[in-house]
C-alpha positions in Angstrom: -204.2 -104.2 5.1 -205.6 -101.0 6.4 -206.1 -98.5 3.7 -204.1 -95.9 5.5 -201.1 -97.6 5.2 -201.3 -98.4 2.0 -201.5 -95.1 1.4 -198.2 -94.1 3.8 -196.6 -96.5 1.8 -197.6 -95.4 -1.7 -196.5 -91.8 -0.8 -193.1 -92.9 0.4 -193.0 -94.2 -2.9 -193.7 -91.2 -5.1 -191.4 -89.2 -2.5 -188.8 -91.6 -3.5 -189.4 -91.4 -7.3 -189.7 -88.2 -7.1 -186.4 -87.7 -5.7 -184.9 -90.2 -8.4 -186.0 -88.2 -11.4 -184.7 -85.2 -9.8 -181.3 -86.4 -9.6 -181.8 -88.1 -13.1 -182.7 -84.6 -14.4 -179.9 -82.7 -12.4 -177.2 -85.3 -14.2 -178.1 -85.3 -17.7 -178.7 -81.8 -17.5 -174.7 -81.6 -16.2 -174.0 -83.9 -19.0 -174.9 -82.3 -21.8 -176.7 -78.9 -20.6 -174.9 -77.0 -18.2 -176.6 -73.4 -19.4 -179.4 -74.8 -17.7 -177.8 -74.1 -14.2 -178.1 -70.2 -14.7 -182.1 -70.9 -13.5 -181.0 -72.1 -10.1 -180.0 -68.5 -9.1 -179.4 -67.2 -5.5 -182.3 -65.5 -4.4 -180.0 -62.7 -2.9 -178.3 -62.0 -6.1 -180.0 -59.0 -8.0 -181.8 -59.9 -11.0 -179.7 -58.3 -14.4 -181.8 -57.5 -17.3 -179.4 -60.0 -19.4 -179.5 -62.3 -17.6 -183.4 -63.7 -17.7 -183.6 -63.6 -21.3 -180.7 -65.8 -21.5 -182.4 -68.6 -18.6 -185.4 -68.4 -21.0 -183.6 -69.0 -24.4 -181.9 -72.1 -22.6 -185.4 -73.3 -21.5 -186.5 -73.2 -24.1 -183.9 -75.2 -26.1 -183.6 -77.7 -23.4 -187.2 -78.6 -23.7 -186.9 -79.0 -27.0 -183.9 -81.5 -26.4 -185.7 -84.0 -24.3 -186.7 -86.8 -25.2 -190.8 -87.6 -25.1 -191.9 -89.6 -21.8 -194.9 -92.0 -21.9 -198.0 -91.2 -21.2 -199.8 -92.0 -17.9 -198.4 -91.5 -14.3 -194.9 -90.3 -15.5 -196.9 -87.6 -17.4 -199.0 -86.8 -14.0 -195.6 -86.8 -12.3 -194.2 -83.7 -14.6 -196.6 -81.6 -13.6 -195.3 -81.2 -9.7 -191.4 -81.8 -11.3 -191.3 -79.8 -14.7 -190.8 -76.2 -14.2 -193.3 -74.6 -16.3 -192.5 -73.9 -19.8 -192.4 -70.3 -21.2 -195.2 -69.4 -23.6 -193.8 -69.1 -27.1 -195.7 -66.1 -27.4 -193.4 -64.4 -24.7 -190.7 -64.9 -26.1 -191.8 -63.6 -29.4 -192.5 -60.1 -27.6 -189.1 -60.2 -25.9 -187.0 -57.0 -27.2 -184.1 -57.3 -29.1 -180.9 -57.2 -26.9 -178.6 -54.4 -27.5 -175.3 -53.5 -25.7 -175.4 -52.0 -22.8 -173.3 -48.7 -22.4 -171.2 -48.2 -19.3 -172.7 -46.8 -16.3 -170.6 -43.5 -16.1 -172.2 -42.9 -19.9 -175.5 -43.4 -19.1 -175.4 -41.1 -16.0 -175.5 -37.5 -16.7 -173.5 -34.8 -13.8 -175.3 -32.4 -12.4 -174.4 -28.5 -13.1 -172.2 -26.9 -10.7 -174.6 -24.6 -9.6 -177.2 -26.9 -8.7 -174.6 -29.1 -6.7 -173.4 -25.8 -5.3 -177.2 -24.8 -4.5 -177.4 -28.1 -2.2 -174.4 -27.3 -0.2 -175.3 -25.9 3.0 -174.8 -22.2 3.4 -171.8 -22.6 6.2 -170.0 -24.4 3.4 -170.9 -22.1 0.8 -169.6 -19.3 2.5 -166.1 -21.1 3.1 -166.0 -21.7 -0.7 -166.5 -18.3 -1.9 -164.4 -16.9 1.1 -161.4 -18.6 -0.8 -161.9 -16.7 -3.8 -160.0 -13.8 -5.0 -161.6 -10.5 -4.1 -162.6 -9.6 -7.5 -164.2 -12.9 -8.0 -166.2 -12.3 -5.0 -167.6 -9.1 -5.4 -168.3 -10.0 -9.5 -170.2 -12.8 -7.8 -172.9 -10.5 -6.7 -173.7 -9.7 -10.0 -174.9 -13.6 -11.0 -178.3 -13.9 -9.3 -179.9 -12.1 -6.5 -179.2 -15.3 -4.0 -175.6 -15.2 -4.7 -175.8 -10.7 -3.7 -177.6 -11.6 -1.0 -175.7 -14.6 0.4 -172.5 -12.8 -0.3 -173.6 -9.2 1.3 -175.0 -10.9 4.3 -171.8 -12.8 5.0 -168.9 -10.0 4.5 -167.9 -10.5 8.1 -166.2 -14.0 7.5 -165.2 -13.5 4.0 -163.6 -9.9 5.0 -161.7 -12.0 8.0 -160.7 -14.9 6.1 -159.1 -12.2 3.2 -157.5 -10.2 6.3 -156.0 -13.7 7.3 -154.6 -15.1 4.4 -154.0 -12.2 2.1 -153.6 -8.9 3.3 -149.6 -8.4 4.5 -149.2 -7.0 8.1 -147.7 -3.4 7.1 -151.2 -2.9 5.3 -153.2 -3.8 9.0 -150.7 -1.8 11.0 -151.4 1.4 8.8 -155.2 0.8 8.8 -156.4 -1.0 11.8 -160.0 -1.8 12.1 -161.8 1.5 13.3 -163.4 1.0 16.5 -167.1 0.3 17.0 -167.2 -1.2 13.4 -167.4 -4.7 12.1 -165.7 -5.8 9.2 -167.7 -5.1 5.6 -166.0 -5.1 2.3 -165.6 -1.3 1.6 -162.4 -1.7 4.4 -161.2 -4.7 2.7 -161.6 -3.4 -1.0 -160.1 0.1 0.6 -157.0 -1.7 1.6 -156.8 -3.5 -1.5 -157.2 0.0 -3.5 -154.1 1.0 -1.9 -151.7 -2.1 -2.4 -152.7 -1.9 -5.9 -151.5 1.6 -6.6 -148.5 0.9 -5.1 -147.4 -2.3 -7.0 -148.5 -0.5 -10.0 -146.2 2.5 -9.3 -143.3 0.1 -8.1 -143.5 -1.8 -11.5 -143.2 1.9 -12.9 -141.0 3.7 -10.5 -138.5 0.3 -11.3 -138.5 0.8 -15.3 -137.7 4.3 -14.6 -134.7 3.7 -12.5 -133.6 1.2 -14.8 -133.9 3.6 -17.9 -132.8 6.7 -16.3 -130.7 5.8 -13.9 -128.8 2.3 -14.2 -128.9 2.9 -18.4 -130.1 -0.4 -19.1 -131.9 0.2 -22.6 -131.3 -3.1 -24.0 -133.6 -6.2 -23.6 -130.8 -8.0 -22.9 -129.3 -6.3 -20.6 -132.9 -6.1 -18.3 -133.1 -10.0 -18.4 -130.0 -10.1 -16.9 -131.0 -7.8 -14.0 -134.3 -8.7 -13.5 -133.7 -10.2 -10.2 -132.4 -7.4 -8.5 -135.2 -5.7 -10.1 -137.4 -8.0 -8.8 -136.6 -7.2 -5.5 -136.2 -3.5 -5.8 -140.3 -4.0 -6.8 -141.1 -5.9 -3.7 -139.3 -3.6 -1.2 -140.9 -0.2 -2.8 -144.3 -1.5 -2.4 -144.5 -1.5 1.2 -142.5 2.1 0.9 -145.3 3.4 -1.6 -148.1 2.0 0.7 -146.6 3.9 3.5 -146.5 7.5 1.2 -150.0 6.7 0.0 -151.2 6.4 4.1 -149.1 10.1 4.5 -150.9 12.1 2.2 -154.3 10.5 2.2 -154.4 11.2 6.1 -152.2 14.5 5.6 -154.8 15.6 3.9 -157.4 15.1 5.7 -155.5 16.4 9.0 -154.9 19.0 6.9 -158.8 20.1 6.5 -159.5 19.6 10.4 -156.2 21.7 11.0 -158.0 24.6 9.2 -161.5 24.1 10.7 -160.3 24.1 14.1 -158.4 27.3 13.7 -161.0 29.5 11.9 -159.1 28.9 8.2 -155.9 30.1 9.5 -153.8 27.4 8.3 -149.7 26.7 8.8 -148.6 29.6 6.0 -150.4 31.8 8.9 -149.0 29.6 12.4 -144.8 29.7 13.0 -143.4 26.8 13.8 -140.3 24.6 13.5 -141.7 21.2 12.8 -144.6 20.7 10.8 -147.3 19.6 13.1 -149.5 18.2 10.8 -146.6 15.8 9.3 -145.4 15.1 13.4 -148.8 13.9 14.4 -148.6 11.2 11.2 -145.2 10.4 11.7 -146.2 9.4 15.2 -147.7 6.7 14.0 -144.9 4.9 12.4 -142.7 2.5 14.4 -138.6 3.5 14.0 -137.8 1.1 11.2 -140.4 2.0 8.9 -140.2 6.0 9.4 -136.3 5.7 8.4 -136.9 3.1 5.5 -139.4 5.4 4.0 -137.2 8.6 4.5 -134.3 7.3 2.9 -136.6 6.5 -0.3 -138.8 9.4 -0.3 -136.7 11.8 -2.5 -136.4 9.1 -4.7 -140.2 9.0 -4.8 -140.2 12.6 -5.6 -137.6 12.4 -8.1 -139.3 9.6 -10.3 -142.8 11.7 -10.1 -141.3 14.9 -11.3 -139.0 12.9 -14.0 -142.2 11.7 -15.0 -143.7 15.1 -15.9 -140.5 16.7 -17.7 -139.5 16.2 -21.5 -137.9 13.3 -22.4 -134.9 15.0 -23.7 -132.5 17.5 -22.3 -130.6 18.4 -25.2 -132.2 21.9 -26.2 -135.5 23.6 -27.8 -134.2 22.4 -31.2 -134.5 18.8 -30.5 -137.6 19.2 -28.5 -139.5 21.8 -31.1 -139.0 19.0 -33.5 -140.2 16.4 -31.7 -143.0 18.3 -30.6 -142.3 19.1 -27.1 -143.4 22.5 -26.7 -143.9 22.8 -23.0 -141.8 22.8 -20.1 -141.6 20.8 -16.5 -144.8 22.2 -14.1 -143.4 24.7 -11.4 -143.1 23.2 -8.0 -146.4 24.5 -7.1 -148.4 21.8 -9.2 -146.5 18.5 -7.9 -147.2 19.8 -4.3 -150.3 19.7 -5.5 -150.9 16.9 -7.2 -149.0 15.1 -4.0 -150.9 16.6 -1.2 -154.4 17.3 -3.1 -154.7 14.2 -5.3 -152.5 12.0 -3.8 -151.0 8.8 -5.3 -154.0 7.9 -6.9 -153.7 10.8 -8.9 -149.9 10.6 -9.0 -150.7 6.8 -10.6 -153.2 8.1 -13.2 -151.0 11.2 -14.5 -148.2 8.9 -14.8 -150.2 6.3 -17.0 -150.9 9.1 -19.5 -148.6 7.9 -22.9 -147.0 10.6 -24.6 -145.7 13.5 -23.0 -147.7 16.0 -24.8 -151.2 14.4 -23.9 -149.1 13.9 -20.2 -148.8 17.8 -20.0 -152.5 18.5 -20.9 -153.9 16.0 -18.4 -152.0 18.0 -15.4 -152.9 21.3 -16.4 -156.9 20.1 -17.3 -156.3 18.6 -13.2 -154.6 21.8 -12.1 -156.9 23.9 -13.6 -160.3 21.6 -12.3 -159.0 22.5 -8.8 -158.7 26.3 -9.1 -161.4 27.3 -11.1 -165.4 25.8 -11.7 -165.0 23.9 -15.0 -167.2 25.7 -17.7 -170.5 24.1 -18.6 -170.6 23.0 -22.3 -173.6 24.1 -24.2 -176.0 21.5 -25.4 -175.0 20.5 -29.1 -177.9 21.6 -31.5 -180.2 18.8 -32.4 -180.6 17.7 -35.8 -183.4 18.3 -37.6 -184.9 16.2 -40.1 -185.6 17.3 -44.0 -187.5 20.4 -44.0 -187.9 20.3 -40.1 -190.6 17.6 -40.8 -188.5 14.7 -39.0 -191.1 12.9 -36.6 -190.9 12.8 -32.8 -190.9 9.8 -30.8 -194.0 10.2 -28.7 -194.1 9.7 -24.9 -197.3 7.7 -24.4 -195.2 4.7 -23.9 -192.5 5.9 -22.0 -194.4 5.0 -19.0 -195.8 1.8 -20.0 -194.1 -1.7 -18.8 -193.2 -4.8 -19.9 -196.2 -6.3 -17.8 -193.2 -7.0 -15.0 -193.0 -2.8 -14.0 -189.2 -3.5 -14.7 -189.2 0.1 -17.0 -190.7 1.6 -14.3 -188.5 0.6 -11.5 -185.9 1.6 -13.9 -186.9 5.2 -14.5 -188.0 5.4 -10.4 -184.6 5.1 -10.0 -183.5 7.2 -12.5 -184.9 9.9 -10.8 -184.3 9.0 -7.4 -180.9 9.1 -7.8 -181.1 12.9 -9.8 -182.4 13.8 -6.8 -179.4 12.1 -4.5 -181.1 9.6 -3.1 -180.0 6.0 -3.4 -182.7 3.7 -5.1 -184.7 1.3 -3.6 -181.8 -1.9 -4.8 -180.1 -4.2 -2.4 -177.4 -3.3 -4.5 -177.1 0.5 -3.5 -177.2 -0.1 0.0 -173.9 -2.4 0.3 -170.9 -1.1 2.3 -169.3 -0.2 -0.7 -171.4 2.3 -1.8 -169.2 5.0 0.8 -166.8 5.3 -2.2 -163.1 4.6 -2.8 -160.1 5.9 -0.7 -158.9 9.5 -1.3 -161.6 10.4 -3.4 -161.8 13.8 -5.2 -162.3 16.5 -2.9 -164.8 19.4 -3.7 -164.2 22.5 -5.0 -164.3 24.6 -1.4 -162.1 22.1 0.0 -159.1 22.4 -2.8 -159.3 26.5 -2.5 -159.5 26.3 1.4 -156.1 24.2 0.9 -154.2 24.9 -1.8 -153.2 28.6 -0.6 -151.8 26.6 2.2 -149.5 23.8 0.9 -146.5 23.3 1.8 -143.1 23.5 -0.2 -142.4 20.7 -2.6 -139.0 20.8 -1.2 -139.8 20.5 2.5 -142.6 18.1 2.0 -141.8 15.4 4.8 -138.1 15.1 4.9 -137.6 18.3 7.8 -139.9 16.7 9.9 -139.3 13.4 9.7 -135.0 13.7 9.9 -135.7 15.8 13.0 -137.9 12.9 14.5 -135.4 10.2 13.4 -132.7 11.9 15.5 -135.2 12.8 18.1 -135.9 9.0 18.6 -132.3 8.3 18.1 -132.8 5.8 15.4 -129.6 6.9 14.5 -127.1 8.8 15.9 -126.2 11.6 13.5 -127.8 12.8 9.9 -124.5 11.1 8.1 -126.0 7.7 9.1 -128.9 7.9 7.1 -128.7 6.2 3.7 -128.5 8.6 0.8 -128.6 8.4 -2.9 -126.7 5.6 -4.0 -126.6 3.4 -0.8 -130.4 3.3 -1.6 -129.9 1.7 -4.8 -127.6 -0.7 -3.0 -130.4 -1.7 0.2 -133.2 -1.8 -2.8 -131.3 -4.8 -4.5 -129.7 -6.5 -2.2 -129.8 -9.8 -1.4 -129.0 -10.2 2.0 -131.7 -9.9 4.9 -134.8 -10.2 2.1 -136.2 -13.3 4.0 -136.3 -11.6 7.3 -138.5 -8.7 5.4 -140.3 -10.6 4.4 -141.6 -11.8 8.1 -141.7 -8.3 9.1 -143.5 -6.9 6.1 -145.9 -9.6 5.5 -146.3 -11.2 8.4 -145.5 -14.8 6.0 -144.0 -15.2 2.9 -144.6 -12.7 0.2 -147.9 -13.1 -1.5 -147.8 -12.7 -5.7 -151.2 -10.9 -5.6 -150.0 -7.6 -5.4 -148.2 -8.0 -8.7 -150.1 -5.3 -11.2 -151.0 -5.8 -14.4 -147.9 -5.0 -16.3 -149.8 -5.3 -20.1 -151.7 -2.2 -18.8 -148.8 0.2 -18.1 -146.8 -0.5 -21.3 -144.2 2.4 -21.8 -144.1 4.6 -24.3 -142.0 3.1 -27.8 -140.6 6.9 -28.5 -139.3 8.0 -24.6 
């Protein structure tokens, strides 16, 4: 026979007992070893860490298991067949398993800032955009990134405020000046004003309801909060509207006087203040006769404010200690024309009546006269005048960064009035608040020229009323107690609130009502 057949043949052979011990294996491994089929993984299943110690271990045992074959071409056989058997010595330096903890344990979350860091800055801007304001602007004071991303962006985070926040009385009094882009000294100066007048409608509604409505029990004010309630809401917009009169009276008031060589209206005769017309112009119908109705009722709660608490005689009032009387009518004009409702606000947070008194005639008397300079207090000396000075050589020296330096730089550079070199300093916001103080030639060059507490707004704006014909004749405008009555109602408050707002009313012009606690003893 040819020798190559033979050898054909002999191979079919071993193919063929080859494939008999396989299945031979494969069944009494079923039979009695079925950890064994955990080695005859998938090769598209990933490999777990559990999982190949175990395949080992069962190896290892199964090995042990078998019986011994014979020696010779069985033996040679096992060598293609057997898989190869794991080294004792690896399994020796296997670790010790130990249980595994649960993924969301073993994973620790970023910060916020550093997933906020990775946001792009489109994205970052929306987020802090739909902050409050206060939480905004204290942002600038985390890290120089966060100033400068928040300083370089006020044009969509003012917008986005004036969008969602501010109500549409506040933009019809103050609309955008022309030729400037929104910054945050308009928005801030907007949100100046709504503040003072929630805070004075919290006040001016405790007032009404002690004074007026004689409600002194707890009791009886939890039963009439809701009309209280919305006697708050519709003042604000009212108080908004008085603070917008006298800040830009004021100021129309100055110009007036500049433009006629100091001659102001004491000097000029007229019969409607032109000052007040040219402000009034300015208000649509519904809003001039909603704020004339409530102005002497404005008044009233202001000078209520600044008079004793008691009425009964000097007896009563020596012994509780009020000495001094109401101010004349010369210091509310003013207060109201000069300081405006700022200042209205402040004087009225003063507790005590006494301490009330003083700080309007320390204001008053700021105004007229230059407030004396205090001398310096005399510096102690040590015992027997032999206390050491400090030295100055290290008053100029650094903390290897120059940061006591820069410090003192500008130090001096703002002694001298001129803004240091900071991001910080040159912000928008750094052109001051609304109705600041005014200087001392400016409160001489007016006061001489105020008008009469008692003719403060309401000629002018009941001869423009009629003049418009909001109403036909004086006895239609609301007086006294039918201004209680439209403060509390009910009816119509939805409709307001379209017109005032623009939407619904928003609760972030409620103040702070643990700051402007009342007095215990008035």
């Amino acid at each position: 026979m040819d020798p190559l057949h033979i050898t054909e043949f002999g191979s079919e052979r071993y193919l063929e007992k080859v494939q008999q011990s396989q299945a031979q294996t494969q069944a009494n491994a079923s039979q009695g070893q079925g950890a064994v089929s955990t080695l005859l993984q998938s090769p598209f299943i990933l490999p777990i860490r559990e999982s190949g110690a175990t395949g080992s271990d069962v190896g290892a045992k199964s090995n042990e298991q078998k019986r011994p074959e014979k020696k010779g071409f069985s033996s040679w056989r096992n060598r293609f067949t057997k898989p190869p058997a794991v080294p004792p010595s690896s399994i020796c330096e296997q670790p010790e398993r130990r249980p595994s903890l649960p993924e969301s344990a073993t994973k620790q979350p970023l910060p916020f800032d550093h997933l906020f860091a990775a946001l792009p800055n489109e994205l970052q801007v929306e987020i802090i955009a739909s902050l409050p304001l206060s939480d905004v602007l204290n942002l600038r004071l985390a890290s120089k990134s966060l100033h400068a991303l928040v300083s370089l962006n006020e044009v969509p985070i003012t917008r986005y405020h004036l969008d969602h926040h501010i109500p549409a009385y506040a933009k019809r009094l103050y609309p955008l000046p022309q030729g400037r882009s929104l910054n945050f000294h308009y928005l801030c100066g907007i949100w100046h004003r709504l503040h003072v007048a929630a805070k004075l409608s919290h006040l001016m509604c405790q007032l009404i309801i002690r004074e007026q409505l004689l409600l002194n029990t707890e009791e009886k004010r939890k039963q009439y909060a809701p009309q209280t309630e919305r006697m708050r809401r519709r003042l604000i917009p009212i108080l908004f509207t008085v603070f917008h009169f006298f800040e830009t009276y004021r100021k129309l008031h100055l110009k007036y006087m500049a433009e006629h060589d100091g001659l102001g209206l004491s000097k000029t005769p007229y019969t409607v203040n032109p000052i007040e017309a040219e402000i009034m112009n300015m208000y649509d119908d519904r809003t001039l006769l909603r704020v004339h109705e409530a102005f002497p009722l404005v008044i009233w709660a202001f000078c209520r404010r600044l008079r004793p608490p008691s009425y009964v005689g000097r007896v009563e009032r020596s012994l509780r200690g009020y000495l001094k009387e109401r101010p004349p009518d010369e210091v509310h004009a003013a207060v109201l024309c000069l300081g405006g409702m700022r200042e209205v606000l402040r004087l009225w947070e003063v507790k005590g009546y006494n301490a009330r008194r003083a700080a309007v005639d320390a204001w008053y008397e700021s105004i007229l006269h230059e407030q004396p300079v205090e001398p310096e207090p005399k510096r102690r000396r040590g015992m027997l005048g032999l206390k050491r000075k400090k030295s100055s050589f290290n008053m100029g020296k650094t903390n290897g960064h120059g940061h006591e330096a820069q410090h003192g730089a500008n130090d001096v550079s703002a002694a001298r009035g001129k803004q240091p070199d900071s991001l910080v300093f040159h912000t928008s916001l750094a052109a001051g608040m609304p109705m600041a103080a005014l200087s001392k030639d400016e409160s001489k060059l007016l006061y001489p020229d105020l008008p009469v507490l008692q003719r403060i707004w309401l000629v002018t704006a009941e001869a423009m009323i009629l003049d418009r014909k909001i109403v036909e004749r004086p006895a239609h405008i609301h007086r006294n107690a039918q201004v209680f009555t439209d403060l509390i109602s009910e009816s119509g408050i939805d409709e307001e609130d379209q017109w005032l707002y623009g939407t619904t009313a928003p609760e972030s012009v409620r103040p702070n009502l643990d700051a402007i606690e009342e007095d215990p003893d008035e």
